[in-house]
C-alpha positions as CSV (number, residue, x, y, z in Angstrom):
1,X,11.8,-23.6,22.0
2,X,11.8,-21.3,19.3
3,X,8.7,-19.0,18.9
4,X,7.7,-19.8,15.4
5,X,7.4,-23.7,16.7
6,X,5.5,-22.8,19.6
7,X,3.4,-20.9,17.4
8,X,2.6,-23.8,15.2
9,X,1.9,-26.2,18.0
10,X,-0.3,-23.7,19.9
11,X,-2.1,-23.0,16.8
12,X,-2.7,-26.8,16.3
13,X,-3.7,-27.2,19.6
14,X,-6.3,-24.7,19.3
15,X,-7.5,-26.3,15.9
16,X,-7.9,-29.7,18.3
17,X,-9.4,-28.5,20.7
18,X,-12.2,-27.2,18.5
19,X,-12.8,-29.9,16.3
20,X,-15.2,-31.6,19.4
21,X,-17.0,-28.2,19.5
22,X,-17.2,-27.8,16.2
23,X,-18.9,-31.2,16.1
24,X,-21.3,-30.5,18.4
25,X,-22.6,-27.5,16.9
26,X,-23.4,-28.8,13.6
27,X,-26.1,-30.8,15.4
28,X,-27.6,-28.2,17.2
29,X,-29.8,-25.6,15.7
30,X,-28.4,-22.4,14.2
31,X,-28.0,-19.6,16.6
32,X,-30.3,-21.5,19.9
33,X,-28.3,-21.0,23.1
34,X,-26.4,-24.8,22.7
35,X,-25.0,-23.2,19.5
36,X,-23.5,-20.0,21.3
37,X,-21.9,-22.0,23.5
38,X,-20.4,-24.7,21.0
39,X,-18.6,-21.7,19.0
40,X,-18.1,-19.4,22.4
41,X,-17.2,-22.3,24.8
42,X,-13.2,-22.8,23.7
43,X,-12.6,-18.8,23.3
44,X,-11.4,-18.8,27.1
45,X,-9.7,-22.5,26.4
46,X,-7.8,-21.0,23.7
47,X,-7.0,-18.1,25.3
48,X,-5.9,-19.9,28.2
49,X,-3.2,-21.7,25.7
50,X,-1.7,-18.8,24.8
51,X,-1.2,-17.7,28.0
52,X,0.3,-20.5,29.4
53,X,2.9,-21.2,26.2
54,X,4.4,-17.6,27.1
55,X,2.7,-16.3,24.1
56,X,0.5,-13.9,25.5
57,X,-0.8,-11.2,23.0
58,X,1.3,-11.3,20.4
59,X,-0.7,-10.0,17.4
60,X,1.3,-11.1,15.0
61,X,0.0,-14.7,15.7
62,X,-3.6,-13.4,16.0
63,X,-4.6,-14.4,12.1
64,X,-3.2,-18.0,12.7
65,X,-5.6,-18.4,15.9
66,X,-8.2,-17.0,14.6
67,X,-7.6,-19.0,11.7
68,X,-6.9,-22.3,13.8
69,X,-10.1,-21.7,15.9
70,X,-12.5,-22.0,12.6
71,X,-10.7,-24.5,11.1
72,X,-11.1,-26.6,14.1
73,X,-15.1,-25.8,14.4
74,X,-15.4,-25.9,10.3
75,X,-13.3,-29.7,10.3
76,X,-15.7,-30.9,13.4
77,X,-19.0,-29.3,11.1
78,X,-17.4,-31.8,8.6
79,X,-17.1,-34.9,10.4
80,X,-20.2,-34.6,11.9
81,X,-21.7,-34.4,8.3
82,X,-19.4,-37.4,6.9
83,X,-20.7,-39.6,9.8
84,X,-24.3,-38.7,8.7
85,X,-25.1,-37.6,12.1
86,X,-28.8,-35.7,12.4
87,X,-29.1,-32.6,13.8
88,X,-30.9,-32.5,17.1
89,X,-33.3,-30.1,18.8
């Protein structure tokens, strides 16, 4: 597969998997230890994605990860807000 493909589909798969954790942390309160591990809980998972597609550390896909992983939580924020879900705790 070419690399820029398997760039994109990593990258979406990263913006997936964070949607669910994005979710959750909008209803948790801001900074409390449920919220550290809503944003911090997929790092490894995303990591672990790269790793296993062969891209490793290749920086020049960094910006697009990053970018994919706050998407993800920022799109999961959303739908948690559009479903008129209340915070908890």
């Amino acid at each position: 597969m070419a690399v820029p493909a398997l760039i994109a589909i990593v990258a979406l798969l990263i913006l997936l998997l964070n949607v669910p954790f994005g979710f959750w942390r909008a209803g948790v309160r801001k900074f409390s230890p449920a919220w550290f591990v809503a944003v911090h809980a997929p790092v490894p998972l995303a990591i672990g994605l790269r790793l296993a597609s062969g891209l490793g550390w290749r920086l020049s896909a960094l910006p697009l990860f990053v970018g994919a992983f706050f998407a993800g939580q920022f799109l999961g924020g959303r739908l948690r807000l559009a479903r008129g879900r209340p915070r908890s705790g």
